[in-house]
C-alpha positions in Angstrom: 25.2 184.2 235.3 27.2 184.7 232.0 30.4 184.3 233.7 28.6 181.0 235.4 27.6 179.4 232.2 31.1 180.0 230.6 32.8 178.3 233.1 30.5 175.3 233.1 30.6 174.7 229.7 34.3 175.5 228.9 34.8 172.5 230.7 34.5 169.9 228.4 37.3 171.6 226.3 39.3 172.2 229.1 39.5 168.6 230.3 39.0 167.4 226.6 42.5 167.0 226.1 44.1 165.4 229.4 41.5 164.1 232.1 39.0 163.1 230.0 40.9 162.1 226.7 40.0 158.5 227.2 36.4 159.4 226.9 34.9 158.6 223.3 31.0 159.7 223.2 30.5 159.5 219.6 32.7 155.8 219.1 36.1 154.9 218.5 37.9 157.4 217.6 36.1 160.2 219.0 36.9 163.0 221.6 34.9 165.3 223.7 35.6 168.0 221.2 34.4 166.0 218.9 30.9 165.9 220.5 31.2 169.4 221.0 31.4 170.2 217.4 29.3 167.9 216.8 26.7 169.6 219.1 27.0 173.1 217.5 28.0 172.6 214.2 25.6 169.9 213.3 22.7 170.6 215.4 22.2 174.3 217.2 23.8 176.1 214.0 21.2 174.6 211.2 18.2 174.4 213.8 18.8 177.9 214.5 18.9 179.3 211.3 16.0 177.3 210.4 14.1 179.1 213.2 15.1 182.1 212.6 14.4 182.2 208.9 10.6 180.9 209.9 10.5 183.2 212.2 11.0 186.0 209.3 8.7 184.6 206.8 5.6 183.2 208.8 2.7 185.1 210.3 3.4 183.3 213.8 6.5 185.0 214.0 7.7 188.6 212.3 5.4 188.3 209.0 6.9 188.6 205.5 5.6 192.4 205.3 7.3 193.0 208.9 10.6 191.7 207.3 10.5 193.2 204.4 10.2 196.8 206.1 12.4 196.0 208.6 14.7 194.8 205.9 14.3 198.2 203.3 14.6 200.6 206.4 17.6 203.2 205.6 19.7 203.3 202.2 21.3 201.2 200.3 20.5 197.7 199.0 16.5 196.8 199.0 15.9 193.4 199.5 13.1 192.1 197.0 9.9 191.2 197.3 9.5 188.8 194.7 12.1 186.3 196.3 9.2 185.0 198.9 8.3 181.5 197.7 12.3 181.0 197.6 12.4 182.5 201.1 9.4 180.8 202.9 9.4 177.3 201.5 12.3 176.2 199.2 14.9 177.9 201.5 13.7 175.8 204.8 13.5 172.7 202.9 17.2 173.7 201.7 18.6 174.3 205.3 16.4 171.4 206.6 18.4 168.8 204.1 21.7 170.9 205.3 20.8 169.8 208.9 19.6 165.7 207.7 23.2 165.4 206.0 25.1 166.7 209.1 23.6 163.0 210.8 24.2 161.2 208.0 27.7 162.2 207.5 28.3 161.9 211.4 26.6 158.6 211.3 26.2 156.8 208.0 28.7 157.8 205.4 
């Protein structure tokens, strides 16, 4: 299935560059790799962070306590416990703002 889905979606930057250069998704201007950056760097990267990071810190999801064990487990660097209001609510709003200026540098700067 891995091999599958690689194939698939290599495609777009495979014909990016030759069969389908005349394609423009985003505009004048544009390529297919364009949209394909656009796709990942702009929208699955920051959403995904953002999920994972709620994911860590709410009680629907791994649970701040659960982190924080996980997290202190072995040697070495402890991470702190008094970081949590940073972690659960200005950190989201930080990555949330990270993922509003991607579209408005892509589509009104």
């Amino acid at each position: 299935m891995n091999t599958v889905a690689i194939l698939v979606l290599s495609m777009p930057c495979v014909l990016g560059f030759n069969l389908w250069s005349g394609f423009q998704p985003l505009g004048a201007g544009t390529s297919i790799m364009d949209l394909e950056d656009f796709l990942v760097s702009d929208n699955i990267l920051p959403l995904g962070s953002l999920v994972y990071l709620l994911f860590c810190v709410t009680r629907k999801g791994w649970g701040w306590d659960n982190f924080l064990a996980e997290a202190n487990t072995g040697s070495g660097l402890r991470f702190p416990r008094n970081v949590r209001f940073y972690v659960t609510f200005l950190l989201p709003i930080i990555m949330f703002i990270i993922f509003v200026m991607g579209y408005w540098n892509r589509f009104f700067a």
